[in-house]
Legacy VTK file of the C-alpha trace (Angstrom):
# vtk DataFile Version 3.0
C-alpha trace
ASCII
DATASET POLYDATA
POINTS 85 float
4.063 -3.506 5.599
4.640 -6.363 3.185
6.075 -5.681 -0.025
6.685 -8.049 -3.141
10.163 -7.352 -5.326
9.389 -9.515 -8.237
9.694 -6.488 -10.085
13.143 -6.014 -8.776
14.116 -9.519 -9.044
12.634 -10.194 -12.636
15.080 -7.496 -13.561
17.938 -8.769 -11.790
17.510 -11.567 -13.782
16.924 -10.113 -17.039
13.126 -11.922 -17.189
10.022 -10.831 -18.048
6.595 -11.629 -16.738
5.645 -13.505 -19.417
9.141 -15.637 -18.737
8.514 -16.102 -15.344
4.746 -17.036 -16.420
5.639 -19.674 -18.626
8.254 -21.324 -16.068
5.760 -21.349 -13.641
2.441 -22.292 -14.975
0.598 -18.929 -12.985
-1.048 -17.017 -15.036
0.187 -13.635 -16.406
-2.655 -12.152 -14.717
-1.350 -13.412 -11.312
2.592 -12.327 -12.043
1.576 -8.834 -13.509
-0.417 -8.182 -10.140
2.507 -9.355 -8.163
5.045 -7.400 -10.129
3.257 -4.577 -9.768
2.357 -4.769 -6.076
-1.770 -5.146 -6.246
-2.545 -8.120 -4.889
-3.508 -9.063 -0.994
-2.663 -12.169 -1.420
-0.664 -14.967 -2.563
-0.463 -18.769 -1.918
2.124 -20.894 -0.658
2.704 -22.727 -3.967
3.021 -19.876 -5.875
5.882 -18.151 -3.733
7.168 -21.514 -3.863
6.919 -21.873 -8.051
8.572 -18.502 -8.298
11.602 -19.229 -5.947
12.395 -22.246 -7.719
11.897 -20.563 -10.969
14.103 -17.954 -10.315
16.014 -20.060 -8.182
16.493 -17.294 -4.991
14.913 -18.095 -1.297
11.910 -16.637 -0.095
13.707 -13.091 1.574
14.726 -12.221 -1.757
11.219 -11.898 -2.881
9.308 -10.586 -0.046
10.228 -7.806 2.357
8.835 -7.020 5.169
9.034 -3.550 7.400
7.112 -2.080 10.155
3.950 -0.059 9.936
4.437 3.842 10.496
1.268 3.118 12.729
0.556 -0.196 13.898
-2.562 -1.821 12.981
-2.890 -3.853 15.870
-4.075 -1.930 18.804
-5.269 -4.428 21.246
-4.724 -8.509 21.772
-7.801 -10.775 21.653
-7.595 -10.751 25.768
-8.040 -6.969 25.407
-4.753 -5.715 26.507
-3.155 -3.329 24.697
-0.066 -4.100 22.686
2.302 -1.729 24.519
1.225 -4.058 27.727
2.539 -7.029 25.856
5.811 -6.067 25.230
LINES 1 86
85 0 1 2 3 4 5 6 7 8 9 10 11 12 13 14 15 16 17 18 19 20 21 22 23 24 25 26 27 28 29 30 31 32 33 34 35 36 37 38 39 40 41 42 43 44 45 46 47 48 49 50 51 52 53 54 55 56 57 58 59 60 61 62 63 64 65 66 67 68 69 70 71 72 73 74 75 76 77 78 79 80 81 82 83 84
């Protein structure tokens, strides 16, 4: 699973959304759905807007931990995943 601290990092920081949304140029829209973890996605530029904004590297803002149960079940050749490893 894939999680997005902006929340915790804005208020490391001491910065609001709005802040951050000036700095950057992204909307508030965009930076309220990322600080509050409901988006699917995200583009390369804006990860990279935010880092330099807040001036911290990329594992600062993202984190990333297994899946209780994984989503993948089977490759594209078929096999299962547990044959793979």
């Amino acid at each position: 699973m894939i999680r997005i601290m902006l929340s915790r990092k804005l208020g490391e920081l001491r910065l609001t959304q709005a802040d951050l949304s000036r700095k950057t140029g992204i909307r508030a829209n965009t930076i309220n759905e990322l600080y509050h973890e409901m988006t699917d996605r995200v583009s390369l530029e804006q990860l990279d807007l935010i880092c330099e904004a807040l001036g911290c590297s990329l594992d600062e803002l993202v984190d990333w931990t297994p899946n209780p149960v994984p989503l993948i079940s089977k490759t594209r050749t078929g096999n299962s995943k547990k044959d793979i490893v």
